[in-house]
NUDO-642150 format. One record per residue (C-alpha): x, y, z; residue number from 1. Coordinates in steps of 0.05 Angstrom, whole numbers. Each point is the difference from the previous one (the first is absolute). Layout:
@px->X, py->Y, pz->Z, resi->NUM
...
//
This chain:
@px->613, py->1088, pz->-46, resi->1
@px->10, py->-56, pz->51, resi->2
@px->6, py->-55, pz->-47, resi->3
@px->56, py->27, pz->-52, resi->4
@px->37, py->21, pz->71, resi->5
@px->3, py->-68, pz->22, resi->6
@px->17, py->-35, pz->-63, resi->7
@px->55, py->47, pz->-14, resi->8
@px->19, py->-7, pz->76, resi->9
@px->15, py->-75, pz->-6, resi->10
@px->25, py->-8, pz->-67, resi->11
@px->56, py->59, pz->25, resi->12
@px->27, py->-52, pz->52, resi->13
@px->-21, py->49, pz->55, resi->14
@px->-2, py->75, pz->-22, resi->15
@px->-26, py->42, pz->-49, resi->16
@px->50, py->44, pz->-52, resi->17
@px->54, py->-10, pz->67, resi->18
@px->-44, py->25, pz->52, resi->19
@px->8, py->-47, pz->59, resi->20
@px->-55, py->-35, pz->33, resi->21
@px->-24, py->47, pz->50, resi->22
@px->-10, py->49, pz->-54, resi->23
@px->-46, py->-43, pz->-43, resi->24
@px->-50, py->-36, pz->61, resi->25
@px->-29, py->65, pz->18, resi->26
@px->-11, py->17, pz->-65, resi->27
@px->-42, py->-66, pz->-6, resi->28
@px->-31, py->9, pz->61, resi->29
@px->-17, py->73, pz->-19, resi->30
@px->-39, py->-18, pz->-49, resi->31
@px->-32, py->-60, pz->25, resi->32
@px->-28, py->46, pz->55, resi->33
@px->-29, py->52, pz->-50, resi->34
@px->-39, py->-52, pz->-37, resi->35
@px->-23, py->-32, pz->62, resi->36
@px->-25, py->71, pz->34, resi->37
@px->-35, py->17, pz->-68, resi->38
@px->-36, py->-60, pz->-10, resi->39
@px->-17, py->-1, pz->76, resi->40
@px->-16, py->76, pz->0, resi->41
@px->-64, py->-13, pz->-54, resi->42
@px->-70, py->-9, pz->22, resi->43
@px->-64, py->-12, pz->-38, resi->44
@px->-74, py->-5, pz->-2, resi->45
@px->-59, py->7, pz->-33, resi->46
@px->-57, py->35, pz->28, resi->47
@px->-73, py->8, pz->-27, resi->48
@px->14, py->45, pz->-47, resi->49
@px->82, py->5, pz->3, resi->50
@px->65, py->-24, pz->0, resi->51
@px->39, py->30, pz->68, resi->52
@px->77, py->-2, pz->-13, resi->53
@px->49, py->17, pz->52, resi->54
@px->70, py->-2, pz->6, resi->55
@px->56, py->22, pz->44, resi->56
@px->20, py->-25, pz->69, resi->57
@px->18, py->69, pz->35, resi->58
@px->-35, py->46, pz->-48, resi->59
@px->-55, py->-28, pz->-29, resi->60
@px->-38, py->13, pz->-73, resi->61
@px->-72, py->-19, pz->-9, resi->62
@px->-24, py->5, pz->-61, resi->63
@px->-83, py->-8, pz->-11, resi->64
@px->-13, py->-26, pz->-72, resi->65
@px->-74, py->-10, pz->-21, resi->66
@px->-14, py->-61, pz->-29, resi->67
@px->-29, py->32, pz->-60, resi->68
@px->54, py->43, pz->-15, resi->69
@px->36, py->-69, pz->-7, resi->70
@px->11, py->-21, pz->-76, resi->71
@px->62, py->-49, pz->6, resi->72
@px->28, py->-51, pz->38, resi->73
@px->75, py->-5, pz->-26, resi->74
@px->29, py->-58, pz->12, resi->75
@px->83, py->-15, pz->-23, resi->76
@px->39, py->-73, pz->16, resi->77
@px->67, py->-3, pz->-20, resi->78
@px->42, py->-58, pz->1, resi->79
@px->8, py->-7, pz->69, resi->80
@px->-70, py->17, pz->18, resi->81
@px->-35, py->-49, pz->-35, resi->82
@px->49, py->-55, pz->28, resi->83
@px->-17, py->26, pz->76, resi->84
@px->-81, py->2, pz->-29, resi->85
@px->4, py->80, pz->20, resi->86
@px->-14, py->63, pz->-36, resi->87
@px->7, py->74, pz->-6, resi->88
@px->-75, py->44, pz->2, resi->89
@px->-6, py->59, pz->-24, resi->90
@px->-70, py->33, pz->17, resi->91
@px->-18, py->66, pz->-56, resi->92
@px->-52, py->33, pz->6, resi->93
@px->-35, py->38, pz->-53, resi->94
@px->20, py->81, pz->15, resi->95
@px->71, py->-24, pz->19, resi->96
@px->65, py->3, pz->-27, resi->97
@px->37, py->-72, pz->16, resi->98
@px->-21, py->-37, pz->48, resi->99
@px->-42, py->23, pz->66, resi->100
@px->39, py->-64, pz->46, resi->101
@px->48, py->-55, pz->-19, resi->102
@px->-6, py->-63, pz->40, resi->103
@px->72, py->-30, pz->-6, resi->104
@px->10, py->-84, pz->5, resi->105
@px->-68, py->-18, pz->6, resi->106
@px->-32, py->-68, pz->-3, resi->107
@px->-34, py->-13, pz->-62, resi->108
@px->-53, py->-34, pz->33, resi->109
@px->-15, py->61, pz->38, resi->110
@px->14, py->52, pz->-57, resi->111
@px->-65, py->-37, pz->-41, resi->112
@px->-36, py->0, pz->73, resi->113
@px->15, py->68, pz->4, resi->114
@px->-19, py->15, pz->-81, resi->115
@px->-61, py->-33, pz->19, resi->116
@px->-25, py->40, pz->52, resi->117
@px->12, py->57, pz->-34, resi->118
@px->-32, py->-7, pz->-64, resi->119
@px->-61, py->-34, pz->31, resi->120
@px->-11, py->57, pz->47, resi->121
@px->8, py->50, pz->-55, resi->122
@px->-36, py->-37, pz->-62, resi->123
@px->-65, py->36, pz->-7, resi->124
@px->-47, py->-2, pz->-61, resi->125
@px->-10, py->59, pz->-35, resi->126
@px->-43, py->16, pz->-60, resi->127
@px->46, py->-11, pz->-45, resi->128
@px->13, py->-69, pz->30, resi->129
@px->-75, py->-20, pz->1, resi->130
@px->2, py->25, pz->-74, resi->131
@px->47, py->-59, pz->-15, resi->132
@px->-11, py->-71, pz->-25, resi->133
@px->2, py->-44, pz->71, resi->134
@px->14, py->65, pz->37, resi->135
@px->-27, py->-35, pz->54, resi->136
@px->63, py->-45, pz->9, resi->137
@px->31, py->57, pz->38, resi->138
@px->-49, py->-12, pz->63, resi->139
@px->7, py->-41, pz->58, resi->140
@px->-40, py->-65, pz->-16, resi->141
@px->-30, py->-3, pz->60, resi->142
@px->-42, py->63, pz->-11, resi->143
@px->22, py->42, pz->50, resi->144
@px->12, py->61, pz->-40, resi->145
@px->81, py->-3, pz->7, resi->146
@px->52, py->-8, pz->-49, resi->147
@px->42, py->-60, pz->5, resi->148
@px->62, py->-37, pz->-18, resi->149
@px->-17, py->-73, pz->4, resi->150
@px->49, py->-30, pz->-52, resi->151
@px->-54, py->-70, pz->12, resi->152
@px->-51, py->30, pz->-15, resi->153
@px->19, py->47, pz->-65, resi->154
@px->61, py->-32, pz->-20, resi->155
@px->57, py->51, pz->-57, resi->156
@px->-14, py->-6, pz->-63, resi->157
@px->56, py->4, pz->-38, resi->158
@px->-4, py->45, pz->-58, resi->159
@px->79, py->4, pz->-31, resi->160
@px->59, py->-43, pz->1, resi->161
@px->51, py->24, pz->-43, resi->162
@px->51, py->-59, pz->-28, resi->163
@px->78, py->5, pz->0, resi->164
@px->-4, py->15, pz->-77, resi->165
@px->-42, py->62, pz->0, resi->166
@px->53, py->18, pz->68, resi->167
@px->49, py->-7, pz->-53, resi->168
@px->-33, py->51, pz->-53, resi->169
@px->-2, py->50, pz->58, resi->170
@px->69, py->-1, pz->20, resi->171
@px->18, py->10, pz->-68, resi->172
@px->-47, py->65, pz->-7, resi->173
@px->19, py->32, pz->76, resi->174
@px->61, py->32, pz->-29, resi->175
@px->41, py->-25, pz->67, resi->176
@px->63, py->-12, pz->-58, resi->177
@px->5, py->77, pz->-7, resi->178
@px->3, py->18, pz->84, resi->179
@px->48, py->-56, pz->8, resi->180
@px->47, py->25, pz->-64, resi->181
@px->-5, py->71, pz->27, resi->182
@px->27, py->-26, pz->68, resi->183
@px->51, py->-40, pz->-35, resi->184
@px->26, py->71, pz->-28, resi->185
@px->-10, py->44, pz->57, resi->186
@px->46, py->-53, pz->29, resi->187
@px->40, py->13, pz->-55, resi->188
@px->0, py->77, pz->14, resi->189
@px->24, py->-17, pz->79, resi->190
@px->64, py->-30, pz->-26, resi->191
@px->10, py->55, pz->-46, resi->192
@px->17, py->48, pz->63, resi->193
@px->61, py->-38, pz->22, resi->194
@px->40, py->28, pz->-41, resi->195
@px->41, py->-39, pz->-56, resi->196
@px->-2, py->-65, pz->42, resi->197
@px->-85, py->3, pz->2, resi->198
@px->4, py->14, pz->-77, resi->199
@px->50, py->-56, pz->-16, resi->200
@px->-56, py->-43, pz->40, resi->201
@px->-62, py->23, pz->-43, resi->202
@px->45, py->-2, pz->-64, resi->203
@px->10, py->-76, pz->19, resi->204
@px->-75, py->-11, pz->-5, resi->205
@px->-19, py->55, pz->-44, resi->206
@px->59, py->-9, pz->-55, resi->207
@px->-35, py->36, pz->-60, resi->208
@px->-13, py->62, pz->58, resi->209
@px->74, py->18, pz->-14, resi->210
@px->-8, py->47, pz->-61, resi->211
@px->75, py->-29, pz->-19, resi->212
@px->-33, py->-68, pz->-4, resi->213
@px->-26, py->29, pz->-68, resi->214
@px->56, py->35, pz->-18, resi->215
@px->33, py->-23, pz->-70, resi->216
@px->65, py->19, pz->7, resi->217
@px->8, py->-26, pz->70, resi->218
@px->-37, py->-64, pz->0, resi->219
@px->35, py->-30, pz->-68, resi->220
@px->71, py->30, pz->2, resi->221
@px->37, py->-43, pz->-47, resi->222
@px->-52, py->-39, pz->-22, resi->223
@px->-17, py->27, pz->-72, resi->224
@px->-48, py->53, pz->-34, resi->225
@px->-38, py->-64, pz->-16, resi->226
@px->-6, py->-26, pz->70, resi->227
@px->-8, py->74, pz->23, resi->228
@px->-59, py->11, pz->-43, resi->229
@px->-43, py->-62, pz->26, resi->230
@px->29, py->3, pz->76, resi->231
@px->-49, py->66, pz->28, resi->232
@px->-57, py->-40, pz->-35, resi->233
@px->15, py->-61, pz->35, resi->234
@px->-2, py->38, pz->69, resi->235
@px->-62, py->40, pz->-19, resi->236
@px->-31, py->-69, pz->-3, resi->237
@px->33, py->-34, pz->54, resi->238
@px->-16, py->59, pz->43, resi->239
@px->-76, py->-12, pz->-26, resi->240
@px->-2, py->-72, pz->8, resi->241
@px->25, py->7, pz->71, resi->242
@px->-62, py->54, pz->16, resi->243
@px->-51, py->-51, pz->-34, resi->244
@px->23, py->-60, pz->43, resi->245
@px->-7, py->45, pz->59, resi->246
@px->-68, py->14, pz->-15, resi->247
@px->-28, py->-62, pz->-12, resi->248
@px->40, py->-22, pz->67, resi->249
@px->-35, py->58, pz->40, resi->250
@px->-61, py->-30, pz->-29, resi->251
@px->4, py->-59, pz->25, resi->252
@px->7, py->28, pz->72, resi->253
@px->-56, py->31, pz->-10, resi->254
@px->-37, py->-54, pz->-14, resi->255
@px->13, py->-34, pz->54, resi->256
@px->-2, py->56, pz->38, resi->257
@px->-77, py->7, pz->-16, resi->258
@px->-5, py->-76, pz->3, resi->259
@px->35, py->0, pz->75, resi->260
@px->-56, py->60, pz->22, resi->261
@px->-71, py->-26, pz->-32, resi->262
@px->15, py->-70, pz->3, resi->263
@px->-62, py->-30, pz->22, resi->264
@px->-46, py->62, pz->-15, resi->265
@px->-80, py->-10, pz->10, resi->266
@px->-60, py->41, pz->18, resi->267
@px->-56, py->-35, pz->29, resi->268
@px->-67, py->43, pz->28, resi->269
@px->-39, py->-19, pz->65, resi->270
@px->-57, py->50, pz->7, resi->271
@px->16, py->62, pz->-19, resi->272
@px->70, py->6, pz->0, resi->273
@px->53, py->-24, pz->-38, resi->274
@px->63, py->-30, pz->28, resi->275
@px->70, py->-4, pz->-37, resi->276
@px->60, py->-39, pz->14, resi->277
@px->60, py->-8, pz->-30, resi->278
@px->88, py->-14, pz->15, resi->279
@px->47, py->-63, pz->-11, resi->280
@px->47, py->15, pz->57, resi->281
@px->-47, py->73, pz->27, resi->282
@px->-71, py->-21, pz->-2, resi->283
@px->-53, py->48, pz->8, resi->284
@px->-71, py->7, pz->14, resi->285
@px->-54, py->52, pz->-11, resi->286
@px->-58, py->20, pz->5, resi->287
@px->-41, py->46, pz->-55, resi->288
@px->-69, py->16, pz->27, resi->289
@px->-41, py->19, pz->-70, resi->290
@px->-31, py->59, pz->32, resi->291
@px->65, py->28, pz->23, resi->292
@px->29, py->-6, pz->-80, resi->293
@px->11, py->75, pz->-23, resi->294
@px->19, py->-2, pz->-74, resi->295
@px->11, py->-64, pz->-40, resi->296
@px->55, py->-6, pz->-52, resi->297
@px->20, py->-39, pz->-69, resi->298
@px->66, py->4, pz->-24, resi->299
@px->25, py->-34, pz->-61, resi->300
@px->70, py->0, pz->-28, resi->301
@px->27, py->-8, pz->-70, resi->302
@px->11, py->-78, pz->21, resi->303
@px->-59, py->-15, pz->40, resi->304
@px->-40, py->24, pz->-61, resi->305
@px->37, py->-40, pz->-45, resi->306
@px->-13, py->-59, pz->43, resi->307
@px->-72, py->21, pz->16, resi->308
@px->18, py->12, pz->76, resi->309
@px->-22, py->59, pz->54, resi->310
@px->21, py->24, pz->61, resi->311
@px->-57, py->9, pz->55, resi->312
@px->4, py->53, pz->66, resi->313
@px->-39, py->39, pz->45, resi->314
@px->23, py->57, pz->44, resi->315
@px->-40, py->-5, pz->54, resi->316
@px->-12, py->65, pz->60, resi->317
@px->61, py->6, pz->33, resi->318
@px->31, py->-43, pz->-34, resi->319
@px->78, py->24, pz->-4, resi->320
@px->28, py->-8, pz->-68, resi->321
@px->76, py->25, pz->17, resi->322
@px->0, py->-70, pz->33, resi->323
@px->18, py->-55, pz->-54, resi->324
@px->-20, py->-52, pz->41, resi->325
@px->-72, py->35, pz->10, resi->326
@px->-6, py->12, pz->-72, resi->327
@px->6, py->-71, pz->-22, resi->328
@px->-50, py->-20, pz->48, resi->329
@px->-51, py->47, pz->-31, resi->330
@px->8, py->-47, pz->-58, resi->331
@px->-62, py->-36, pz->-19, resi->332
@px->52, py->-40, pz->-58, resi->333
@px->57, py->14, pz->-16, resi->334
@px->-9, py->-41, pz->-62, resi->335
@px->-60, py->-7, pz->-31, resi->336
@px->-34, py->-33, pz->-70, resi->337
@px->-37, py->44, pz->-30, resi->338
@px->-70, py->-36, pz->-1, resi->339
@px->0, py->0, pz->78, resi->340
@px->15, py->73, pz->10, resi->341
@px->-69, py->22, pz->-4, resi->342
@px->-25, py->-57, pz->50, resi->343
@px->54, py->18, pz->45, resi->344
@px->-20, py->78, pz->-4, resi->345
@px->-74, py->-28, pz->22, resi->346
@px->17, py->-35, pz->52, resi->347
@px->42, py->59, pz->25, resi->348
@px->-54, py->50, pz->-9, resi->349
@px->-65, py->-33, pz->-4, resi->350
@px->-38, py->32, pz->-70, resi->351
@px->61, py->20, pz->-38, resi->352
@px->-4, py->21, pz->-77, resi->353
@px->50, py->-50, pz->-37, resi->354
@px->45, py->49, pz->-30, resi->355
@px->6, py->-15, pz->-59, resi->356
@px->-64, py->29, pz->-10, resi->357
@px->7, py->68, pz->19, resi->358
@px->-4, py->62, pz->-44, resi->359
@px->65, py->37, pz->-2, resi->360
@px->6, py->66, pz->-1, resi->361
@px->60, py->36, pz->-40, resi->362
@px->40, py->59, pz->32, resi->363
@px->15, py->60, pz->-41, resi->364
@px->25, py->-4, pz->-72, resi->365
@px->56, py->41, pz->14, resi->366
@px->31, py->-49, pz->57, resi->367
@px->46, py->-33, pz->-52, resi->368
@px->31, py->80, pz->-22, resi->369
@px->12, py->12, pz->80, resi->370
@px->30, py->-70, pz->12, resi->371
@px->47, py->8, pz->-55, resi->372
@px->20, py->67, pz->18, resi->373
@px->23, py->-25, pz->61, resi->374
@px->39, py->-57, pz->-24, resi->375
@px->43, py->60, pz->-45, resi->376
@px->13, py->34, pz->58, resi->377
@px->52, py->-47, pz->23, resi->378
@px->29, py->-8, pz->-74, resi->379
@px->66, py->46, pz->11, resi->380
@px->8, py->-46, pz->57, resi->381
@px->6, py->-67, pz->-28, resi->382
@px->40, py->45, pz->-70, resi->383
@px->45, py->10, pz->60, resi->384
@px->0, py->-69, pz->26, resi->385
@px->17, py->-27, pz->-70, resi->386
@px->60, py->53, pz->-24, resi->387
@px->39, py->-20, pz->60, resi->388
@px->5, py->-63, pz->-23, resi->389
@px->73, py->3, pz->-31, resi->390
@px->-29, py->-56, pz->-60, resi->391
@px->-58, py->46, pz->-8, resi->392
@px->8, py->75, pz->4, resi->393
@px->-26, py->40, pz->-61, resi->394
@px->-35, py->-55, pz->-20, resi->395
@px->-50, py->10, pz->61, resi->396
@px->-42, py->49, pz->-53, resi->397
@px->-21, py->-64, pz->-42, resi->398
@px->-43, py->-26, pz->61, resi->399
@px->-44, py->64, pz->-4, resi->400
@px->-53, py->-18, pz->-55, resi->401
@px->-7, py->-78, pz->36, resi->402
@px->-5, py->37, pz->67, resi->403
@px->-58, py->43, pz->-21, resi->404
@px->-32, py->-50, pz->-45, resi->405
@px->1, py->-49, pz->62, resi->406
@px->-18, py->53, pz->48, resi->407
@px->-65, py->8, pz->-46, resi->408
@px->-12, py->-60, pz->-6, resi->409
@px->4, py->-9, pz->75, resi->410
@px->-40, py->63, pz->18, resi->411
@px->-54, py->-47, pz->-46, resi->412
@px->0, py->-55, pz->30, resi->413
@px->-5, py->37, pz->74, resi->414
@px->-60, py->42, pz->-11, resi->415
@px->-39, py->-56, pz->-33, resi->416
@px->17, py->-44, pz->64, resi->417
@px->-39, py->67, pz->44, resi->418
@px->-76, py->-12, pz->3, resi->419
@px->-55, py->6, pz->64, resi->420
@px->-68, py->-23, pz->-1, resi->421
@px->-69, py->15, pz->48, resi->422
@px->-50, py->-53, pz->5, resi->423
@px->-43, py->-15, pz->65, resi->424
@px->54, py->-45, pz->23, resi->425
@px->43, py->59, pz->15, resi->426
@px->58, py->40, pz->-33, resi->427
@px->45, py->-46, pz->-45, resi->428
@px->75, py->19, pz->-20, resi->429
@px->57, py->-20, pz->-52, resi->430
@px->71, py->11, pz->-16, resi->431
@px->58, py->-27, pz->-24, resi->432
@px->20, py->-25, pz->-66, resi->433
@px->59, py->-50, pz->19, resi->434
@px->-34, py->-28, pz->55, resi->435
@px->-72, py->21, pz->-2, resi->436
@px->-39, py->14, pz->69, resi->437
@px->-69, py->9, pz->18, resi->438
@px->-27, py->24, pz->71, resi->439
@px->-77, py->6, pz->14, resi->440
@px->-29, py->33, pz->71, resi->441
@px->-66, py->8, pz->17, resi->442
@px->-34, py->70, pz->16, resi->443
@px->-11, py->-22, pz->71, resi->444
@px->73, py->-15, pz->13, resi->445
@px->17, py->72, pz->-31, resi->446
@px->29, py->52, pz->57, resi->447
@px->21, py->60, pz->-48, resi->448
@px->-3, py->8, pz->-73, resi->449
@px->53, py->60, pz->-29, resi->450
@px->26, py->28, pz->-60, resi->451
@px->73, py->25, pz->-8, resi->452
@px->24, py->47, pz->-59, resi->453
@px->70, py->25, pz->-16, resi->454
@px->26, py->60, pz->-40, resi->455
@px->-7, py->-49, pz->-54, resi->456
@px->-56, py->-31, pz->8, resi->457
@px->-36, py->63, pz->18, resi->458
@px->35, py->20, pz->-74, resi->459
@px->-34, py->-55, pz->-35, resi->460
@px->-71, py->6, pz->32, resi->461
@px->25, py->-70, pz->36, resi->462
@px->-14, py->-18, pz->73, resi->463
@px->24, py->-78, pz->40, resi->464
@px->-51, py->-33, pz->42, resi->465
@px->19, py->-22, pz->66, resi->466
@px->-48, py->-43, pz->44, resi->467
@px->20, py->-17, pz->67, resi->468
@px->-35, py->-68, pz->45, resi->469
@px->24, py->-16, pz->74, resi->470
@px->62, py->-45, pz->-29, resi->471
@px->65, py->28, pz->-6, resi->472
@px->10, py->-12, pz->-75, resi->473
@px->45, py->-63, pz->-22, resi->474
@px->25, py->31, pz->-72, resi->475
@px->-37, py->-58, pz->-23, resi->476
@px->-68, py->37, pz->27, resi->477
@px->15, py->73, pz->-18, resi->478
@px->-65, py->29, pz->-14, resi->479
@px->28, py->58, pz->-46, resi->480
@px->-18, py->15, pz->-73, resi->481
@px->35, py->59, pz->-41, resi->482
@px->-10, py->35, pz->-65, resi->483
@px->-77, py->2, pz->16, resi->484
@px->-30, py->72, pz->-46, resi->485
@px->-4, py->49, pz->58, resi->486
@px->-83, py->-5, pz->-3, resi->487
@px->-8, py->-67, pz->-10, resi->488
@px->45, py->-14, pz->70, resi->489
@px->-50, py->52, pz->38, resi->490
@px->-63, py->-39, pz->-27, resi->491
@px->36, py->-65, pz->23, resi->492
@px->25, py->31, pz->67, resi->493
@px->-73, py->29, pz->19, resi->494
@px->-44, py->-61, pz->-18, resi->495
@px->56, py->-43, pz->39, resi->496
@px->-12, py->42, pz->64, resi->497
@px->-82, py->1, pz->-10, resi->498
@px->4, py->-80, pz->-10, resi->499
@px->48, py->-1, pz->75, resi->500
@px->-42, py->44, pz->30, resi->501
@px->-68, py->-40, pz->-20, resi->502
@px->31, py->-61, pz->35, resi->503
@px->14, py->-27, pz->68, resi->504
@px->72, py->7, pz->2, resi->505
@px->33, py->-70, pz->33, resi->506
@px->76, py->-17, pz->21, resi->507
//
């Protein structure tokens, strides 16, 4: 706040907008204080077994966190931040939603003194750690029994690096084109409500928005039934050609948009947890510890499976997937070749099935009748949609046989995307037929297993599957699966629940 103050403050030749000088130094000064009595009012340290936050100068908050309920060490540099050598730490814990404390402009040298302390205190083998290959790389050296964080003596190893190009393919698959278009248009909208002089505005941008821009009579008054005939034409397209260039514009900012936010992207493991950074002008750094990882996803688009590409998460507990920025740094790629995605899974969660070895399961035949039936539902809508159209109008009828014929086709293509599998890895799920996703979770991981059933489903002796783990469910990691027969789903939901109870159940 400080910063755009004071620029704006001397490039104004003394005042801000007309407010004199008086006004505008106490506004400075305001806010100079704030920052300095926030950062001031934060205290730290880390006990035995905790992390003791307080904060507050009259009233004071302490806050108790125990080191193992600590799964991430946050850390975000902007621009400025990484010129002063500072950062921004975000401590989450694994029950919480966001973050438990926020150390503002901290020294980096002390945020990876601080990351260090706490992940040696905390890292403990377990038996699925001794289980591993070199599990043993997780203890102190000296012998002592305790975890540590001794970058000397276990150094990262580095496990992705994803290039500009394959930056480039995910930009053009993260669909950024469409939020920035319908922006451009709600804009659009705004200017609508002032009246005739807002509308003259949007017309001056929008031309072929003004149904008279299509008009015969009024566009080519005088200029011959000849020239009439080919002028609406000529608009139709110029009013297409103006939408494609807009796309393939909006593309491009998205592109660079992804380019700007991943640049840079790696994943490197020291003992057992992974760590994730990422940012051209934000960087930011994460922590993934493997035990923490609820659910692990696969998610393929139409173009990453034309250019043999995947997308890689985890949702770990507590992790908070309304946050964007959280969500990317669940990532374990964002990009991916296909020949290193089952690798990656292993390293992620030591033992992993590759999947493309699983045995899929089908849902119920009758998924592709229900999907359809849905997509007719909203067929009077778009007959609607079409005859008020003034070029259109009766015609709309003629797009009801291609409608239903694509809705079919569709409905197809949907319910063969559906399928689950149940191995002794854990409970595997698929959907999607555009972009294709898979999510696995293992029993132990599993906190309640559920069927839902409609009027309709109840009618067609159908039932959905809903599993819920200790994340908060990215869309990405949804652990849902409809159109299951109504007996089948029970079987599934009952030998789910035996396998969770059976088992040790771990954050």
């Amino acid at each position: 706040m400080v910063l755009p103050l004071v620029a704006v403050f001397f490039f104004s030749g003394g005042g801000i907008g007309g407010f004199p000088l008086l006004i505008v130094l106490p506004v400075i000064g305001f806010a100079l204080l704030t920052g300095f009595t926030t950062w001031y009012s934060v205290r730290y340290r880390v006990d035995d077994d905790e992390l003791v936050f307080v904060r507050g100068i009259l009233s004071r908050d302490v806050r108790r966190v125990p080191l193992s309920r600590i799964h991430n060490v946050a850390v975000t540099q902007n621009v400025l931040h990484r010129m002063l050598d500072v950062a921004v730490a975000r401590i989450e814990t694994a029950g919480g939603e966001g973050a438990e404390a926020e150390l503002n402009v901290v020294a980096m040298s002390e945020v990876e003194r601080l990351r260090g302390r706490i992940f040696a205190r905390r890292a403990e083998p377990t038996g699925e750690d001794r289980s591993e290959e070199g599990a043993g790389a997780n203890l102190d050296p000296s012998g002592s029994g305790r975890g540590a964080w001794d970058e000397a003596a276990a150094p990262p190893t580095e496990l992705v690096g994803v290039p500009i190009q394959d930056l480039v393919i995910y930009g053009l698959t993260r669909n950024r084109s469409g939020k920035i278009l319908a922006a451009l248009f709600g804009l659009s909208w705004e200017l609508t409500q002032f009246g005739d002089t807002g509308w003259r505005s949007l017309i001056r941008f929008w031309p072929f928005l003004d149904p008279a821009w299509f008009d015969l009579d009024a566009g080519s008054a005088g200029l011959g039934t000849g020239l009439s005939a080919w002028l609406a034409p000529a608009r139709f397209a110029v009013a297409a050609g103006t939408m494609i260039v807009l796309l393939l514009l909006l593309n491009v900012v998205s592109v660079v948009w992804a380019v700007v936010q991943l640049y840079g992207f790696r994943l490197t493991r020291r003992y057992d947890d992974l760590r994730s950074s990422f940012g051209m002008l934000t960087r930011h750094t994460a922590t993934i510890p493997r035990r923490r990882i609820q659910s692990v996803a696969v998610q393929r688009g139409w173009l990453y499976r034309r250019l043999g590409r995947a997308s890689l998460s985890v949702e770990t507990a507590g992790s908070d997937a309304s946050s964007n920025a959280v969500a990317q740094r669940m990532w374990l790629s964002p990009v991916s070749a296909d020949p290193t995605v089952a690798p990656l899974l292993e390293q992620a969660q030591p033992g992993m099935p590759d999947p493309s070895t699983i045995d899929w399961q089908p849902v119920s035949p009758r998924a592709r009748r229900r999907i359809t039936r849905r997509r007719l539902y909203v067929l009077p809508f778009v007959l609607a949609a079409l005859a008020a159209l003034p070029f259109v109008r009766g015609w709309a009828l003629l797009a009801v046989p291609p409608y239903v014929a694509l809705a079919w086709w569709e409905a197809g293509r949907r319910a063969a995307g559906l399928g689950w599998a149940v191995d002794e890895w854990g409970l595997w799920l698929r959907r999607g037929w555009w972009t294709h996703t898979m999510a696995v979770v293992r029993p132990a991981k599993l906190q309640n297993v559920s069927l839902i059933a409609s009027p309709f489903d109840r009618r067609a002796n159908m039932a959905t599957l809903v599993v819920d783990t200790a994340g908060h469910h990215d869309p990405t990691h949804r652990l849902v699966l409809p159109y299951l027969p109504a007996a089948q789903a029970e079987a599934l939901r009952d030998g789910l629940l035996r396998r969770a109870a059976q088992t040790t159940f771990r954050w």
